[in-house]
C-alpha positions in Angstrom: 99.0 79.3 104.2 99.3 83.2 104.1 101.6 83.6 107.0 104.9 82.6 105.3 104.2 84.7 102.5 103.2 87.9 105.1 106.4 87.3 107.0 108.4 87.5 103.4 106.9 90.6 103.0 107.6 92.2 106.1 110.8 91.0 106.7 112.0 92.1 103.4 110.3 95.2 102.3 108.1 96.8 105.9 111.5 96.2 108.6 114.0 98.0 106.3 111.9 100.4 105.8 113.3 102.3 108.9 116.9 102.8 106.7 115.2 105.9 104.7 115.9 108.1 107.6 119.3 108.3 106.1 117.4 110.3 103.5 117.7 113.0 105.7 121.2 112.5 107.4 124.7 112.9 106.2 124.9 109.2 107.2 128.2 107.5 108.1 128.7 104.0 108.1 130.8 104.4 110.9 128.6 106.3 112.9 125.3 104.6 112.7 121.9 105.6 111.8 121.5 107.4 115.3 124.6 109.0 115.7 125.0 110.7 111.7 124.2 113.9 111.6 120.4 115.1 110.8 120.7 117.2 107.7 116.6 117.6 107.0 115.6 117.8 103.3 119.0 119.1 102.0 119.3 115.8 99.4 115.9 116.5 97.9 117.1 119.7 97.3 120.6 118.9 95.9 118.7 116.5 93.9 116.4 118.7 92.0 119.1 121.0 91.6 121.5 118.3 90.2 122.2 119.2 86.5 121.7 115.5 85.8 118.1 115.8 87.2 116.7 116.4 83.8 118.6 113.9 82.1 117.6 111.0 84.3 113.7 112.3 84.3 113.6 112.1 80.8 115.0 109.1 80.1 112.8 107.3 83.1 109.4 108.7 81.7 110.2 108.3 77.9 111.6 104.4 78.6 108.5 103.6 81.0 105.9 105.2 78.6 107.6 103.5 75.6 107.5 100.3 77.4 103.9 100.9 78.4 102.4 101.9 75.3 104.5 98.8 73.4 104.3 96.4 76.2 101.3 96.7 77.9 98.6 95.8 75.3 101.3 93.1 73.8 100.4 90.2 75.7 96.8 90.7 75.6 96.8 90.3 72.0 99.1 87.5 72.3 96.5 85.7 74.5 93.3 86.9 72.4 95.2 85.3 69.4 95.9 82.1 71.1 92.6 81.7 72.4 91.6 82.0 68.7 94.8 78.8 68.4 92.4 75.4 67.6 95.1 73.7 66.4 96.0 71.8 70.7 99.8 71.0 69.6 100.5 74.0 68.2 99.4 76.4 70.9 101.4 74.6 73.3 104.4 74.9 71.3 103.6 78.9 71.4 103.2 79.3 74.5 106.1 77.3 75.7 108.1 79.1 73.3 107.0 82.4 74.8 107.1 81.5 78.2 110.6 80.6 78.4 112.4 84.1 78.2 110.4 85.1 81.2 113.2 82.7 83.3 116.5 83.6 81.3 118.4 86.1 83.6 119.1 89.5 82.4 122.6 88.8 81.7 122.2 86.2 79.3 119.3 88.3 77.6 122.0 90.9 77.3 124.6 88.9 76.0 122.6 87.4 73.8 121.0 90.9 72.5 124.7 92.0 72.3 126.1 89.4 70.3 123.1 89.6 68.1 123.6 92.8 67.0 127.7 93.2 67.1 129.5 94.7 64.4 131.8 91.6 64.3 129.8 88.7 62.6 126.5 89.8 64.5 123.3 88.1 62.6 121.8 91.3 62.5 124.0 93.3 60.7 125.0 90.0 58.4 121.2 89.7 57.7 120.8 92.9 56.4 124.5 93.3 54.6 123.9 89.9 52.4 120.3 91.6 51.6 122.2 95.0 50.6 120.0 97.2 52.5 123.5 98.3 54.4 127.4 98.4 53.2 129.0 98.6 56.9 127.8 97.4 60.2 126.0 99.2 62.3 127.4 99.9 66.0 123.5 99.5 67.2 124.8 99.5 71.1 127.2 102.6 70.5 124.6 104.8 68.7 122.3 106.8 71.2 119.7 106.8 68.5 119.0 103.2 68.5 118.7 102.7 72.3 115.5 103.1 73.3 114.1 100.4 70.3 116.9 98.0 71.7 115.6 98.0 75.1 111.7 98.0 74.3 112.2 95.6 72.6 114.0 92.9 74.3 111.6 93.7 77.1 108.7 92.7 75.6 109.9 89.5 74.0 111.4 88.8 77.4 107.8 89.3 78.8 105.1 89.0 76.3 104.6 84.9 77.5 104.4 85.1 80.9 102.4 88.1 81.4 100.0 86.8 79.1 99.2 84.2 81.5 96.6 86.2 83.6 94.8 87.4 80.6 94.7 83.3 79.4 93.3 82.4 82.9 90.8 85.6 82.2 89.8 84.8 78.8 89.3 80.8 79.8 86.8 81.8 82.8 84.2 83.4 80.2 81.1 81.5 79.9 81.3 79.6 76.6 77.3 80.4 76.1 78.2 83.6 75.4 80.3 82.4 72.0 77.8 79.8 71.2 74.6 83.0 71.2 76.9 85.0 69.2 77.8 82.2 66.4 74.0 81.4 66.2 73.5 85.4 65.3 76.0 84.9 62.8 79.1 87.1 64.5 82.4 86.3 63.2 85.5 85.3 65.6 87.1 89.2 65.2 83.3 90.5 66.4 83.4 87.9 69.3 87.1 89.2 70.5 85.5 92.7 70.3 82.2 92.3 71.6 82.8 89.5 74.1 86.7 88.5 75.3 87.7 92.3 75.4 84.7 93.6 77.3 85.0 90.2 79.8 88.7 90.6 80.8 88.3 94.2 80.8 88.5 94.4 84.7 91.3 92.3 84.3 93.0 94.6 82.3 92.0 98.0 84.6 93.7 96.3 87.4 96.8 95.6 85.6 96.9 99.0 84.0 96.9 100.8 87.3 99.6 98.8 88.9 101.6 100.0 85.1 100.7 103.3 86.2 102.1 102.9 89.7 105.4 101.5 88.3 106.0 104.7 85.4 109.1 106.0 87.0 110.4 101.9 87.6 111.9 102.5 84.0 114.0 99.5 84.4 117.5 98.2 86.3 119.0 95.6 85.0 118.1 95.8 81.1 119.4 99.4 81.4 122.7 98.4 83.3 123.7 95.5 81.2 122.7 97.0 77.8 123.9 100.9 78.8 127.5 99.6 79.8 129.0 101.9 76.8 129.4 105.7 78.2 128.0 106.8 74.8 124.5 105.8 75.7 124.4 107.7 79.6 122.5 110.5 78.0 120.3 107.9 76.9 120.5 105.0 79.3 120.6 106.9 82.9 117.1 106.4 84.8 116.7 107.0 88.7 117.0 103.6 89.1 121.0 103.7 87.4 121.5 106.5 88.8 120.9 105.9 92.4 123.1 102.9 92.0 126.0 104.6 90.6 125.8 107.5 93.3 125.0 105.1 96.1 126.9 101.9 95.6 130.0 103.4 93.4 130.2 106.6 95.2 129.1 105.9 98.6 126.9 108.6 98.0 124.5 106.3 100.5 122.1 109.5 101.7 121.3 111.0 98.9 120.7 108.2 96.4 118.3 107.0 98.9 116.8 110.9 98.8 116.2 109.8 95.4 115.2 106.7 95.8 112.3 107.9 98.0 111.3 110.4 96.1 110.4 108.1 93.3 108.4 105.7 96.1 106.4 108.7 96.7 105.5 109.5 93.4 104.8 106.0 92.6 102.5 105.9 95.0 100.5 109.3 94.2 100.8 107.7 90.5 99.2 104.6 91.7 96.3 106.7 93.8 95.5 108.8 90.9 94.9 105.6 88.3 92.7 103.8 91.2 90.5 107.3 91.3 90.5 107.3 87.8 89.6 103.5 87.3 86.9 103.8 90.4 84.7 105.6 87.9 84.2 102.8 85.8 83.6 100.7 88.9 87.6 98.9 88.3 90.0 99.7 91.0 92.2 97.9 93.6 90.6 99.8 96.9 
């Protein structure tokens, strides 16, 4: 049963992994990954000495923390609080209705975000002009300022639901003995979430939060493409992951963006070591 999911994996993420020699080539698509000339580490170097490199960093590590510190812990309240749901029917209906933007593409999300908060009969701007907190629309995805908040927050209604699913699978494994000892000693629901669900899923939560870790500098793609479109917002909008598409697919810059692009594997990867030491101490980790 593991063996078609194995051969998905190596077929599509171990075999290609040969194409990063072009990281240190000036590779031609016409000459070949044999025959293109052998250039050692001179992308790195062009890359920490592009003017842009401080640009993209911050924007990857400001996003990715943003969307850790606002995402993360999201849908582990979401699934405390519907644990705490009694009401069958209800509950369902939640979690239905958060489940769902998990599946909508990216470009709908956008479009939809878009429309929402247009200048031109978006609900956003209407909401708050017939309330009379503002006299003019706002150009929300023309203004820098506003960018980040935009794309936090679509991401975590987009994934709230779904990733809430482990921590529901978590929280229903607990023994229910322990709920019953605590409401014969009187503890109220809040003291059980504290003193019981949270310390239960807690490994749960260790594991998840070092595979965040391991992802910091994966600040985002599509969210960042769709939603950054306006040239205003590249100061803003342009993360390694942008900008390795826009040197590598638009400018058939193919050996350095994949420089880049293997630099951030790399530090992923010492990311990811450092939170499994870390979360080894309080006997949590992957390995």
């Amino acid at each position: 049963m593991v063996l078609p999911a194995l051969a998905l994996i190596l077929v599509f993420s171990y075999f290609p992994m040969y194409g990063v020699i072009i990281a240190f080539q000036n590779y031609s698509v016409f000459k070949g990954f044999w025959v293109s000339p052998w250039v050692g580490l001179k992308h790195f170097s062009d890359f920490f000495h592009s003017p842009e490199l401080y640009v993209v960093m911050r924007n990857t590590l400001v996003i990715s923390f943003l969307k850790l510190f606002f995402g993360f812990p999201a849908p582990i309240l979401l699934a405390i609080l519907l644990n705490e749901v009694r009401h069958k029917f209800f509950k369902q209906i939640v979690q239905t209705v958060t489940y769902l933007p998990h599946f909508i593409s990216w470009v709908i999300v956008a479009n939809f975000a878009i429309t929402l908060l247009s200048t031109d009969n978006g609900s956003l701007n209407m909401l708050l002009q017939g309330l009379g907190i503002i006299d003019q629309p706002i150009p929300y995805l023309s203004v820098p300022h506003y960018f980040w908040t935009i794309i936090v927050t679509t991401n975590v209604w987009k994934e709230i639901g779904f990733a809430s699913i482990v921590y529901l699978a978590a929280i229903a494994s607990i023994d229910p003995h322990l709920y019953e000892s605590a409401a014969i000693d009187g503890a109220s629901r809040f003291r059980m979430m504290i003193l019981i669900t949270l310390p239960c899923i807690l490994p749960v939560v260790v594991i998840f939060f070092i595979l965040a870790i391991g992802n910091l500098l994966n600040a985002g793609f599509d969210d960042l493409l769709l939603l950054g479109v306006n040239p205003a917002l590249r100061d803003v909008s342009d993360v390694i992951d942008t900008y390795v598409y826009r040197l590598g697919i638009r400018l058939n810059r193919y050996s350095f963006a994949t420089a880049v692009g293997l630099f951030k594997a790399v530090v992923s990867v010492g990311l990811l070591t450092l939170a499994n030491f870390w979360a080894r101490r309080s006997g949590n980790s992957l390995w």
